[in-house]
Jmol script that loads the backbone (N, CA, C; Angstrom):
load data "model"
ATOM      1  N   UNK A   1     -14.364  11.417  18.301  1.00  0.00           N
ATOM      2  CA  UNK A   1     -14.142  12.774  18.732  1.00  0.00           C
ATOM      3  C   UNK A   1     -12.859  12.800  19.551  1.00  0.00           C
ATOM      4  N   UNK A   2     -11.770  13.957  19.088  1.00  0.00           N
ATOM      5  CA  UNK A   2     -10.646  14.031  20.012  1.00  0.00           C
ATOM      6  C   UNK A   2     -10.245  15.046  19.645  1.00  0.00           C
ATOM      7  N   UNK A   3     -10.007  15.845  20.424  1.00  0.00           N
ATOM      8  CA  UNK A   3      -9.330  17.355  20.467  1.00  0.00           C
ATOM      9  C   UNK A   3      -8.132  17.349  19.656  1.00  0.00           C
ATOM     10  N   UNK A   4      -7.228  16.225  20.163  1.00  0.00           N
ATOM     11  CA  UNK A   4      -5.814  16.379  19.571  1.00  0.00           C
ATOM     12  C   UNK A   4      -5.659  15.608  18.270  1.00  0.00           C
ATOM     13  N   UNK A   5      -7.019  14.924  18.315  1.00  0.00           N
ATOM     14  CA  UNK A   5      -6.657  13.127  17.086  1.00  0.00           C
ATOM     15  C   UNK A   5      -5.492  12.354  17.306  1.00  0.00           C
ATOM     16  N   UNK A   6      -4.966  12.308  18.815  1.00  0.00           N
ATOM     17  CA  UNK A   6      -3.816  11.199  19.089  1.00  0.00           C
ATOM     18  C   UNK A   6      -4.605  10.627  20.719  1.00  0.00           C
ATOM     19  N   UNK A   7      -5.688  10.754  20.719  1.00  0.00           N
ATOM     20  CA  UNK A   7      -6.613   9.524  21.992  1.00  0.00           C
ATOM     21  C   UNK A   7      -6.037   8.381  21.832  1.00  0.00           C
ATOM     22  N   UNK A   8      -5.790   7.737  22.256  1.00  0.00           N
ATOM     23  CA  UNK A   8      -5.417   6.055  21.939  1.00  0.00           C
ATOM     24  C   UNK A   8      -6.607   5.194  21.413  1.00  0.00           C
ATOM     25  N   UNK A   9      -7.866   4.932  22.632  1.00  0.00           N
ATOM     26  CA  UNK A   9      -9.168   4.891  22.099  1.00  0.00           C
ATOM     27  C   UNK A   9      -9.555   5.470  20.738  1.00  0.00           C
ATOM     28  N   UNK A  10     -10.016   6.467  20.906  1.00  0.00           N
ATOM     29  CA  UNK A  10     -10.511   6.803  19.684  1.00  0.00           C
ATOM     30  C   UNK A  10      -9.403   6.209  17.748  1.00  0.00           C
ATOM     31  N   UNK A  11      -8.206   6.717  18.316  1.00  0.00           N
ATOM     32  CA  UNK A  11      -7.590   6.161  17.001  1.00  0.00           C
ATOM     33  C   UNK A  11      -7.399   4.619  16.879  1.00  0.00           C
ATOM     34  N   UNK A  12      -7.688   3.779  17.580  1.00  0.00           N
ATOM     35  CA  UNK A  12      -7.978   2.205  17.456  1.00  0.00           C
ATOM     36  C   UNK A  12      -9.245   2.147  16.729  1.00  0.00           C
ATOM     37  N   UNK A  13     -10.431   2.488  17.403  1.00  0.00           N
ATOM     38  CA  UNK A  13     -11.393   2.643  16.751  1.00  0.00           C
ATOM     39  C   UNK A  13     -11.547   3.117  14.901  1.00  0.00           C
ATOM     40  N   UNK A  14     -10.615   4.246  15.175  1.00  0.00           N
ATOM     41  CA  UNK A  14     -10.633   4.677  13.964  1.00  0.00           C
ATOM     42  C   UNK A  14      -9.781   4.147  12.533  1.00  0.00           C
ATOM     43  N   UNK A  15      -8.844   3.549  13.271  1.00  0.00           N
ATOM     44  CA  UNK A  15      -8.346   2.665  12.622  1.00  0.00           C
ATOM     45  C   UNK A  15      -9.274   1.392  11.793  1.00  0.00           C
ATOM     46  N   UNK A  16      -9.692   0.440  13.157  1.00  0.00           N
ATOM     47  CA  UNK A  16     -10.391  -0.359  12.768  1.00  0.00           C
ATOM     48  C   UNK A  16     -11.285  -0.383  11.636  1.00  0.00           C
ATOM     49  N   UNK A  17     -12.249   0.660  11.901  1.00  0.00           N
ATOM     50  CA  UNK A  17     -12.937   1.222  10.753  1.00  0.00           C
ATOM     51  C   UNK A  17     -12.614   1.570   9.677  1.00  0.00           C
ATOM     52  N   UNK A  18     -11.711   1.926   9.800  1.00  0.00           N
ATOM     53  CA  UNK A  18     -10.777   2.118   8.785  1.00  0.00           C
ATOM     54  C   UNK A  18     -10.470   1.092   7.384  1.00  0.00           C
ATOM     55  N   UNK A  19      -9.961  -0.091   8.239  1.00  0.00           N
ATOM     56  CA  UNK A  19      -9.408  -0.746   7.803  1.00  0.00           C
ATOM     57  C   UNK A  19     -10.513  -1.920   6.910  1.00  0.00           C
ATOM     58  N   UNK A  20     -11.863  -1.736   8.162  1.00  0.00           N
ATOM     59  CA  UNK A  20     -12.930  -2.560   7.526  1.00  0.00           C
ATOM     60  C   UNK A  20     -13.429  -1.602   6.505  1.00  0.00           C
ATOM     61  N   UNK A  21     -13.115   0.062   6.345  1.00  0.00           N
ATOM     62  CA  UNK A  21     -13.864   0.365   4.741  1.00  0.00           C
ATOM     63  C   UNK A  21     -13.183  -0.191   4.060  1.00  0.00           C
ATOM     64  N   UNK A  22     -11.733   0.382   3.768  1.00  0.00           N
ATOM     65  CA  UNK A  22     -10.691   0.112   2.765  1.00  0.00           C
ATOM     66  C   UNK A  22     -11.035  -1.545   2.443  1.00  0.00           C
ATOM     67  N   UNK A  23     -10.786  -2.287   2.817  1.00  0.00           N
ATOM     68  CA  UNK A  23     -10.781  -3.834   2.910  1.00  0.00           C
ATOM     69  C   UNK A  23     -12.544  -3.957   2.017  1.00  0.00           C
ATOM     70  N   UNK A  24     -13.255  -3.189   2.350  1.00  0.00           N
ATOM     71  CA  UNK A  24     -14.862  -3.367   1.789  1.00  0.00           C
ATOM     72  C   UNK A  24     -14.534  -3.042  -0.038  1.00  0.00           C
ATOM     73  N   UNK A  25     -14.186  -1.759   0.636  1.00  0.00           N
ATOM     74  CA  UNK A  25     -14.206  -1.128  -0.871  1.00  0.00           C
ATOM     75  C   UNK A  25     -12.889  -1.230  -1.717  1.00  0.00           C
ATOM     76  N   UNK A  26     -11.943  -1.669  -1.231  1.00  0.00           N
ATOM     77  CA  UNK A  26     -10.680  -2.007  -1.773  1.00  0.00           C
ATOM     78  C   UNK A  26     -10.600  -0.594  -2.007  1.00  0.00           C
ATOM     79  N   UNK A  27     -10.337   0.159  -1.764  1.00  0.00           N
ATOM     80  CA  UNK A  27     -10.408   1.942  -1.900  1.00  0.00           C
ATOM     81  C   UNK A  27      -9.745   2.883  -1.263  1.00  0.00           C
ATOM     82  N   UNK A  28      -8.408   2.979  -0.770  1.00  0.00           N
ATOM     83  CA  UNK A  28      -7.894   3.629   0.044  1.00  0.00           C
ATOM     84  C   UNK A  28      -8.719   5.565   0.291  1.00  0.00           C
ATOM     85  N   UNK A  29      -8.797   5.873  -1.307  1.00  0.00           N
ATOM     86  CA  UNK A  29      -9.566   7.285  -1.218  1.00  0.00           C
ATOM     87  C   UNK A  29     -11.154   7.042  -0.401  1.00  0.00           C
ATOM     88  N   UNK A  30     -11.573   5.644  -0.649  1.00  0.00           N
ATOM     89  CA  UNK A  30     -12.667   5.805   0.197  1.00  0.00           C
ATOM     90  C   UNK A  30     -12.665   6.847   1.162  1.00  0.00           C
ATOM     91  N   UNK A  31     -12.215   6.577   2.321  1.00  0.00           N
ATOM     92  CA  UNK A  31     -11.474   7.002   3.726  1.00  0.00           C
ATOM     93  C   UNK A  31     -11.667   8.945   3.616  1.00  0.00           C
ATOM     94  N   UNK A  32     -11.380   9.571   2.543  1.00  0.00           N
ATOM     95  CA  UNK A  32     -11.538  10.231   2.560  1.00  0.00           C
ATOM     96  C   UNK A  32     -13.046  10.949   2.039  1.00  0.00           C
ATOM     97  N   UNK A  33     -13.637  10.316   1.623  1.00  0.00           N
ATOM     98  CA  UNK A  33     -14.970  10.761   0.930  1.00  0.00           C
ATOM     99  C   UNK A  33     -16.442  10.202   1.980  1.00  0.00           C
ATOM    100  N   UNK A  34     -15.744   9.309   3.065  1.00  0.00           N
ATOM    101  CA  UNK A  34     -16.943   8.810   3.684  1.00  0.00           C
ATOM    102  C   UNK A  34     -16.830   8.611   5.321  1.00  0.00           C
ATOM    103  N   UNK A  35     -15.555   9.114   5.444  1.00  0.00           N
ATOM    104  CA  UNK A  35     -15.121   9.480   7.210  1.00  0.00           C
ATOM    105  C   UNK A  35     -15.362  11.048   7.567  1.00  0.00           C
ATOM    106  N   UNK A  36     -15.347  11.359   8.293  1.00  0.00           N
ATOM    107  CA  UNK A  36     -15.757  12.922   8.964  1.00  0.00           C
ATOM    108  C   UNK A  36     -15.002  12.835  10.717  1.00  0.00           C
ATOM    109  N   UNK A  37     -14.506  13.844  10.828  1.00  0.00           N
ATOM    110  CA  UNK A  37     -13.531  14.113  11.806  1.00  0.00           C
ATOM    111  C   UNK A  37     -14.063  14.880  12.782  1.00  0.00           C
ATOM    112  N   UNK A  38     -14.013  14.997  13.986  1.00  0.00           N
ATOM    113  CA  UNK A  38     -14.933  15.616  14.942  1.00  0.00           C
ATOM    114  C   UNK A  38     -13.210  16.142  15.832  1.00  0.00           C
ATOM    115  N   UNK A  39     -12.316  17.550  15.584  1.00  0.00           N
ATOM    116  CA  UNK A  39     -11.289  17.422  16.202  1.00  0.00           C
ATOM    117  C   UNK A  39     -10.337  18.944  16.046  1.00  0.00           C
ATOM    118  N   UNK A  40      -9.661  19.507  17.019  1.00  0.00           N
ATOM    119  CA  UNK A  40      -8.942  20.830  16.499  1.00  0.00           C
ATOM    120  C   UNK A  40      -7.429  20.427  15.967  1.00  0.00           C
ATOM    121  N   UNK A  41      -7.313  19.262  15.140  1.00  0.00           N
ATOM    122  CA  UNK A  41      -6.015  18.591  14.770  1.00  0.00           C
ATOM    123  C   UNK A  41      -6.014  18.673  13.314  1.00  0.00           C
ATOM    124  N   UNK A  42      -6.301  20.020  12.629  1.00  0.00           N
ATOM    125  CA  UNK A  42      -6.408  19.170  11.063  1.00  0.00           C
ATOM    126  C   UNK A  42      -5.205  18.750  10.449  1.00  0.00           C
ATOM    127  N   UNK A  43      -4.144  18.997  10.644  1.00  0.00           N
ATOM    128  CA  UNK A  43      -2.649  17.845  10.418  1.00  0.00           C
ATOM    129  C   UNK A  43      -2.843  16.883  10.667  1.00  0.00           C
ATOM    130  N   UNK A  44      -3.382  16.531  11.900  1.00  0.00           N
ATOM    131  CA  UNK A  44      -3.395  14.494  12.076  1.00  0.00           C
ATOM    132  C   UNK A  44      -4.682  14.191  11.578  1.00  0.00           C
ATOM    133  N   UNK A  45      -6.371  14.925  11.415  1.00  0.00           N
ATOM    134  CA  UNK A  45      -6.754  14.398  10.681  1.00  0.00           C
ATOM    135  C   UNK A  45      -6.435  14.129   9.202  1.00  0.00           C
ATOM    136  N   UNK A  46      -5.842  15.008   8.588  1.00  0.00           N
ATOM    137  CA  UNK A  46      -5.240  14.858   7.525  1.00  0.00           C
ATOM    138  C   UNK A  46      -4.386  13.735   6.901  1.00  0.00           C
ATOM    139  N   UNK A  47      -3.791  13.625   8.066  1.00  0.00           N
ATOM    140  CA  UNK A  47      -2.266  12.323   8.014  1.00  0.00           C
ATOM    141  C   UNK A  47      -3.367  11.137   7.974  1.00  0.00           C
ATOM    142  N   UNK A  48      -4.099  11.529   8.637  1.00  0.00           N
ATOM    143  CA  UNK A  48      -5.295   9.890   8.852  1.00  0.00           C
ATOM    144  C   UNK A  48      -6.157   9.946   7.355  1.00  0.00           C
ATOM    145  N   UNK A  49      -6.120  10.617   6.670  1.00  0.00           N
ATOM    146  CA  UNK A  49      -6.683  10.426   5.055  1.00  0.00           C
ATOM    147  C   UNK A  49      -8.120  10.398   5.538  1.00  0.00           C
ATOM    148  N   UNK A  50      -8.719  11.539   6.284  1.00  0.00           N
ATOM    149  CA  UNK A  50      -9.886  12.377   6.139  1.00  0.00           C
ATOM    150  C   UNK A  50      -9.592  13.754   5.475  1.00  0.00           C
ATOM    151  N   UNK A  51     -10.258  13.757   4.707  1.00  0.00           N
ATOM    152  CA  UNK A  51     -10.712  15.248   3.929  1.00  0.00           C
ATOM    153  C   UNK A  51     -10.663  15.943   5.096  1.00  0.00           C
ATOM    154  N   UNK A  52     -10.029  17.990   5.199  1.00  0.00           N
ATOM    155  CA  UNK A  52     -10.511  18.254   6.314  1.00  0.00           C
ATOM    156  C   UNK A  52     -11.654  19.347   6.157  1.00  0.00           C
ATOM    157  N   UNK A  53     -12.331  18.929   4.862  1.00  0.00           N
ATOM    158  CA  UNK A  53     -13.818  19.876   4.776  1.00  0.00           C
ATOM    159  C   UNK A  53     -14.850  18.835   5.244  1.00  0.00           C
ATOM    160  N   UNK A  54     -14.683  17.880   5.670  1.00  0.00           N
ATOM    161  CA  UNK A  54     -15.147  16.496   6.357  1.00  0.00           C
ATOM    162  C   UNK A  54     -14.787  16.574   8.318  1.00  0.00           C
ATOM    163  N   UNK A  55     -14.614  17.987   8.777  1.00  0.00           N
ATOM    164  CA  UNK A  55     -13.954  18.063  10.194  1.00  0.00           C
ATOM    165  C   UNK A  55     -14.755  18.962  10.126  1.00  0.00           C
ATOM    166  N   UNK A  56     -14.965  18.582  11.719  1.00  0.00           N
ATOM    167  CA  UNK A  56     -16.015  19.328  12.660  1.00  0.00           C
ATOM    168  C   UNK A  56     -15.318  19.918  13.727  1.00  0.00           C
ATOM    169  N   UNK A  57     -14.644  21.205  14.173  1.00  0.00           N
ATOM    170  CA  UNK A  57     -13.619  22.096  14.845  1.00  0.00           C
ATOM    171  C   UNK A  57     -14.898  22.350  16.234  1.00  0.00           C
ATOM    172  N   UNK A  58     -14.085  22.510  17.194  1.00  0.00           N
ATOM    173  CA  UNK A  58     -14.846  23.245  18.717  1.00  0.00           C
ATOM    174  C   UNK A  58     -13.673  23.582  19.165  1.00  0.00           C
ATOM    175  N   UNK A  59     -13.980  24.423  20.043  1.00  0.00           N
ATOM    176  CA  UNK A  59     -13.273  25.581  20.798  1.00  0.00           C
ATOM    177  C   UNK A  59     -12.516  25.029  21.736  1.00  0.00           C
ATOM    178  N   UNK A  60     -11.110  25.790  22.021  1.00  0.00           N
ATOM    179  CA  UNK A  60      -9.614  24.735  23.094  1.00  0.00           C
ATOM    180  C   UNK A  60     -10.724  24.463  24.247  1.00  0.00           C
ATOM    181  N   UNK A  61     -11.867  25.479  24.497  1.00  0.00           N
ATOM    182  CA  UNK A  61     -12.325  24.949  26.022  1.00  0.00           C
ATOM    183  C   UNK A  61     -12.898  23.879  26.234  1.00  0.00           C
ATOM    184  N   UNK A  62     -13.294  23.250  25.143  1.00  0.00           N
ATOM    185  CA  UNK A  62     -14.160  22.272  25.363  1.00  0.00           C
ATOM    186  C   UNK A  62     -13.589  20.676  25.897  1.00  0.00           C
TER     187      UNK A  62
END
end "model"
wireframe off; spacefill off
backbone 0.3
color backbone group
């Protein structure tokens, strides 16, 4: 979860994971069919090769 999708935390993490699907499934599209985005960034989730009908949006206040 990150408002902006540039946390440092969170995109290590997300990376990582990342890297252990792709590497599983040899599948770069994996990434997009089995990650889900929790974030009001859909450009950088995007750039990160999540689908963004796979993003979960909340409000600037939160």
């Amino acid at each position: 979860m990150s408002k902006t999708f540039t946390t440092v935390e969170t995109l290590t993490n997300a990376r990582t994971a990342r890297r252990f699907l792709v590497d599983a499934l040899g599948n770069e599209d994996a990434v997009c069919r089995h990650f889900v985005a929790v974030s009001t960034n859909a450009e950088q989730v995007r750039r990160f090769g999540i689908d963004t009908e796979n993003m979960f949006g909340f409000w600037d206040w939160v």
